[in-house]
C-alpha positions in Angstrom: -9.2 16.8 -6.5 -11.9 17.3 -3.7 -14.9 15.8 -5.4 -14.8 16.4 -8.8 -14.9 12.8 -11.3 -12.6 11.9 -13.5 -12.9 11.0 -17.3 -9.5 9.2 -17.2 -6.0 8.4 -15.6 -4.6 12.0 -14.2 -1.4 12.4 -12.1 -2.3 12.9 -8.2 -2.2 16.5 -6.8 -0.2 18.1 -5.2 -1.3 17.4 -1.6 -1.5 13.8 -2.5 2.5 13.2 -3.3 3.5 15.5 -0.3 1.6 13.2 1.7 3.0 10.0 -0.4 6.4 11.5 -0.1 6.4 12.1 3.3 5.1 8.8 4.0 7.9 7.4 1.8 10.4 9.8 3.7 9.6 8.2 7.1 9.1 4.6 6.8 10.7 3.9 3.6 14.0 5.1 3.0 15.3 2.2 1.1 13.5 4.0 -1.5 15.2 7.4 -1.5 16.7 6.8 -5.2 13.0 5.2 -6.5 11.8 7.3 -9.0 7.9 7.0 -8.0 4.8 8.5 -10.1 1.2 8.7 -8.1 -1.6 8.4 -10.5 -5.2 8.2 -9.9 -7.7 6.3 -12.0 -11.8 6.5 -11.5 -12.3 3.7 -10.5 -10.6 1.5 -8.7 -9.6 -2.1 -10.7 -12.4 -5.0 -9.6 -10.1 -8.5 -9.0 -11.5 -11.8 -7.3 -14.7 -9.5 -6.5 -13.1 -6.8 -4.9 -12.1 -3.0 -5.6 -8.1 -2.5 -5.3 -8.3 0.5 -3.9 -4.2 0.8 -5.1 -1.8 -0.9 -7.3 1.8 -0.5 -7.2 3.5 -1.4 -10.2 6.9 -2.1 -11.1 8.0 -0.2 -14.5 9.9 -2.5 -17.4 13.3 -1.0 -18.4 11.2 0.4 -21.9 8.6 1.8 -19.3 10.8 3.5 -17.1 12.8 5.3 -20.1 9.5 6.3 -21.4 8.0 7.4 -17.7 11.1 8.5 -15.9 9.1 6.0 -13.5 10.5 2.9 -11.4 7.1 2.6 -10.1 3.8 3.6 -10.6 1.1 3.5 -7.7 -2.4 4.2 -9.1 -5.1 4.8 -6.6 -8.7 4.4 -7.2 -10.2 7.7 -7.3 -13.9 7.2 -6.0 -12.7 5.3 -3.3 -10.0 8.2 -2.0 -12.6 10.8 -2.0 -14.8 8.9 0.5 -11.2 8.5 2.7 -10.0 9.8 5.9 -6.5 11.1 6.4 -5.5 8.2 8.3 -7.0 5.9 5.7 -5.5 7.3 2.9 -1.6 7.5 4.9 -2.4 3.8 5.1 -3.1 3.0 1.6 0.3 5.1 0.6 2.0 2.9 3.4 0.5 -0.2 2.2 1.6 0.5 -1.7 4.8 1.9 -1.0 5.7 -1.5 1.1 5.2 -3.3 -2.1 8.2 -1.5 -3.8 11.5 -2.5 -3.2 15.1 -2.8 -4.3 16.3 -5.6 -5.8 19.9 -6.5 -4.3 22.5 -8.8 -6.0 22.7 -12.1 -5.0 26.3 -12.0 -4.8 27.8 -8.7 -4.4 24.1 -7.2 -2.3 24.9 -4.0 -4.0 21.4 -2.5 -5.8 20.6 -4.2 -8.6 16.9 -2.8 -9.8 13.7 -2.7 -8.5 11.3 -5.2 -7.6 7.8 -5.7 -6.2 7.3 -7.3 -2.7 4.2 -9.6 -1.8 1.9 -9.9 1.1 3.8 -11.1 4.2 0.6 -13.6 5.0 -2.4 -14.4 2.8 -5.3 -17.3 4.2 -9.1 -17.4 4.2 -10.4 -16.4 7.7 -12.3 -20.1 7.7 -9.1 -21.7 7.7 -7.5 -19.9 10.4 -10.6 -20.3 12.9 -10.8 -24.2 11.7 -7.0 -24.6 11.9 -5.2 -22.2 13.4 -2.5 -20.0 11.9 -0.5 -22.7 10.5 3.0 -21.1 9.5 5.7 -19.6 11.3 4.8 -16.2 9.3 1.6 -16.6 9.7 2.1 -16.9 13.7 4.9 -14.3 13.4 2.3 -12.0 12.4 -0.5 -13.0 14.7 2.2 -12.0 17.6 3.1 -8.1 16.0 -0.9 -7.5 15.1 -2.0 -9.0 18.5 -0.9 -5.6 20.4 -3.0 -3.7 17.6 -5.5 -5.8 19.0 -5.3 -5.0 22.3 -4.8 -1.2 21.8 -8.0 -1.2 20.2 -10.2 -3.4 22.5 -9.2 -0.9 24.9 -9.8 1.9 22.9 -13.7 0.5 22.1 -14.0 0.1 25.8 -13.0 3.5 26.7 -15.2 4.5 23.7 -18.3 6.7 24.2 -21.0 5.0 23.8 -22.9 5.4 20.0 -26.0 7.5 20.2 
């Protein structure tokens, strides 16, 4: 699927999954028994504005009979063309932390399938008037601050742009 458009939904090929799956194999092993299907749509879904570039999606019981799917990540087509590698590893990474098992309250043994949320969501004006407020929200400003700092020093180190 180099550059060619697509009319419709079509399952992802080949190279995609091995990428998805091997993505999957090394940072997500709690999904080993998730039965996963990688679709891409045309164009990506517009919601509050913005193109989802994916959307992982847990299947119903009816769904997943019909599918042979727990999940379903659809990617947006148009926008995966115009990726690089490292973009598109992300995405996979970013969709596949959404999907998760669903443990027993009591016993913790497997029990489904679920879908995970965002581990911090706020407007950038709030942080900068407020601060980040939470103890996630600070909790992540500490694990993304060495991102931070890796690339500062990687822009410094940078060549110049022409």
């Amino acid at each position: 699927m180099a550059s060619e458009e697509l009319d419709g939904p079509a399952l992802c090929d080949p190279a995609t999954v091995a990428m998805a799956e091997r993505i999957r194999d090394d940072w997500h092993p709690h999904l080993a028994e998730a039965r996963i299907r990688y679709v891409f749509i045309p164009q990506g879904p517009v919601k509050n504005g913005t193109v989802r570039l994916g959307v992982a999606k847990r299947q119903s019981d009816l769904n997943s009979l019909l599918t042979g799917a727990d999940f379903v990540i659809i990617l947006s087509h148009d926008r995966w063309q115009d990726m690089e590698p490292g973009q598109r590893e992300g995405l996979l990474d970013h969709e596949l932390c959404h999907c998760i098992p669903k443990l027993h309250p009591k016993t913790g043994e497997h029990d489904g399938w679920g879908i995970r949320h965002h581990d911090i969501e706020e407007f950038a004006e709030v942080v900068n008037r407020h601060g980040l407020l939470t103890a996630g929200q600070r909790d992540y400003g500490r694990k993304t601050r060495r991102q931070l700092e890796l690339f500062i020093a990687f822009e410094l180190d940078a060549e110049p742009a022409p």
